[in-house]
C-alpha positions as CSV (number, residue, x, y, z in Angstrom):
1,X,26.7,-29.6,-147.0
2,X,24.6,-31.4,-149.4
3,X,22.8,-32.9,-147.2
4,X,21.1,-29.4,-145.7
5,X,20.4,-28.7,-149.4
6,X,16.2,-29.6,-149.2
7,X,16.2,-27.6,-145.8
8,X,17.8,-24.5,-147.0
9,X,15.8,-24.6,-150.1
10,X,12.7,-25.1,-148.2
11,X,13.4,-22.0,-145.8
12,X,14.7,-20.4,-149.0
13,X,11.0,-20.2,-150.1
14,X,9.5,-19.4,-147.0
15,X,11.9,-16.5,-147.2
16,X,10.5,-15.4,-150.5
17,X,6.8,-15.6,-150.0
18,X,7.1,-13.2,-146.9
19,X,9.4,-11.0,-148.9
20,X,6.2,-11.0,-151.1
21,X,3.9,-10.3,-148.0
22,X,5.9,-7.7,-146.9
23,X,6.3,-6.0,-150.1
24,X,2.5,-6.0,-150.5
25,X,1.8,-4.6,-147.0
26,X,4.7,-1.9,-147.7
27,X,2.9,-0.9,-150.7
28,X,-0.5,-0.6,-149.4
29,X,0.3,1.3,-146.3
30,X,2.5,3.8,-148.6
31,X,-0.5,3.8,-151.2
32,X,-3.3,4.5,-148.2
33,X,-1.4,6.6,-145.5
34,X,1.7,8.0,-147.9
35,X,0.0,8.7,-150.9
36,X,2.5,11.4,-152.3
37,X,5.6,9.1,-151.3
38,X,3.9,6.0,-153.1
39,X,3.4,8.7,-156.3
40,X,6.9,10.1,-156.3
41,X,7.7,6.4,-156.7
42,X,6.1,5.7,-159.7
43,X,3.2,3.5,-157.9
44,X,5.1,0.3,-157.8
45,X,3.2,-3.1,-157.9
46,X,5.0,-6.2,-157.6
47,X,2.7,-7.8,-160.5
48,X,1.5,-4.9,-162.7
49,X,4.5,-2.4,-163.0
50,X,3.7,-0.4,-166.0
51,X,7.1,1.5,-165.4
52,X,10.3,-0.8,-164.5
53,X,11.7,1.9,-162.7
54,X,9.2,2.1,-159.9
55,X,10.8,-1.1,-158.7
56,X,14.4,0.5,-158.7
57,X,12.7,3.6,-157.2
58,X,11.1,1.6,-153.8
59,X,14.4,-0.4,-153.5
60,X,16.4,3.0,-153.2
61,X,13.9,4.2,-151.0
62,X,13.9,0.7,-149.0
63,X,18.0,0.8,-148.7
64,X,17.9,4.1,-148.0
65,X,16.0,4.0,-145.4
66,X,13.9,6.9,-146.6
67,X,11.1,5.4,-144.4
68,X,12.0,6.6,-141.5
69,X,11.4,9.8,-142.1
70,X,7.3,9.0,-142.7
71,X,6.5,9.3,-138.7
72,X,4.9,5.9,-139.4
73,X,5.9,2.8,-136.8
74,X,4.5,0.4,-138.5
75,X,6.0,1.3,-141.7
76,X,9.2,1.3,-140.2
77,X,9.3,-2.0,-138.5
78,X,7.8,-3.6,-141.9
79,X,10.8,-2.0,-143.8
80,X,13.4,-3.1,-141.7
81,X,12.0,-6.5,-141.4
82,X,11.7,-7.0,-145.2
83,X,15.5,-5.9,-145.3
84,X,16.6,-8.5,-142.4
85,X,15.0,-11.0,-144.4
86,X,16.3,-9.8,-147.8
87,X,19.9,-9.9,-145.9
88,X,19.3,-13.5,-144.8
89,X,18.2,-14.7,-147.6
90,X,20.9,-13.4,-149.4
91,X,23.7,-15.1,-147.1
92,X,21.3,-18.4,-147.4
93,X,21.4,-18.3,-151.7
94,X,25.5,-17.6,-151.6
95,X,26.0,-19.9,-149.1
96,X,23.8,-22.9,-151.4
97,X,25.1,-21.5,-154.1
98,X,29.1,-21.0,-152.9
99,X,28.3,-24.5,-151.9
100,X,27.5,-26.1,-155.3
101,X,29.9,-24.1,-157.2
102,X,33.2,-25.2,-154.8
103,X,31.9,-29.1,-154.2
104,X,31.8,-29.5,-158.7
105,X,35.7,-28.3,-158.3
């Protein structure tokens, strides 16, 4: 398994910089189109949060699925995109990480 360590890693951060695209482009089509939804939750900004719980807000709203309810298509497919890709790169991390942990046993 240690072998496919660089390639995991590598797709690892490809994973995490379109998480970060994603996020962005979430944010700015709630902030332009839904500006009452992107108010209710606290304006959240992945660099500038000036409340910590806008962050905890969007990701209830994200797992939730609260965005379906917007009538907004390409909201929708952006939000379930960024959670297949959250869900990947979850399995990817445990899987690395399961990896490491069992092989120093």
């Amino acid at each position: 398994m240690t072998q496919y360590f660089p390639v995991i890693f590598g797709i690892l951060m490809v994973l995490v910089v379109a998480w970060f695209v994603l996020i962005l482009s979430i944010f700015s089509i709630l902030k332009t189109n839904h500006a009452s939804v992107f108010e209710s939750l606290k304006s959240p900004s992945l660099f500038s949060n000036k409340d910590p719980k806008s962050m905890l807000l969007f990701a209830g709203f994200l797992l939730r699925r609260n965005y379906r309810g917007l009538d907004d298509a390409r909201l929708v497919r952006l939000c379930n995109v960024t959670l297949v890709v959250g869900a990947v790169y979850f399995v990817l991390f445990s899987t690395m990480f399961a990896s490491v942990v069992l092989s120093s046993i």
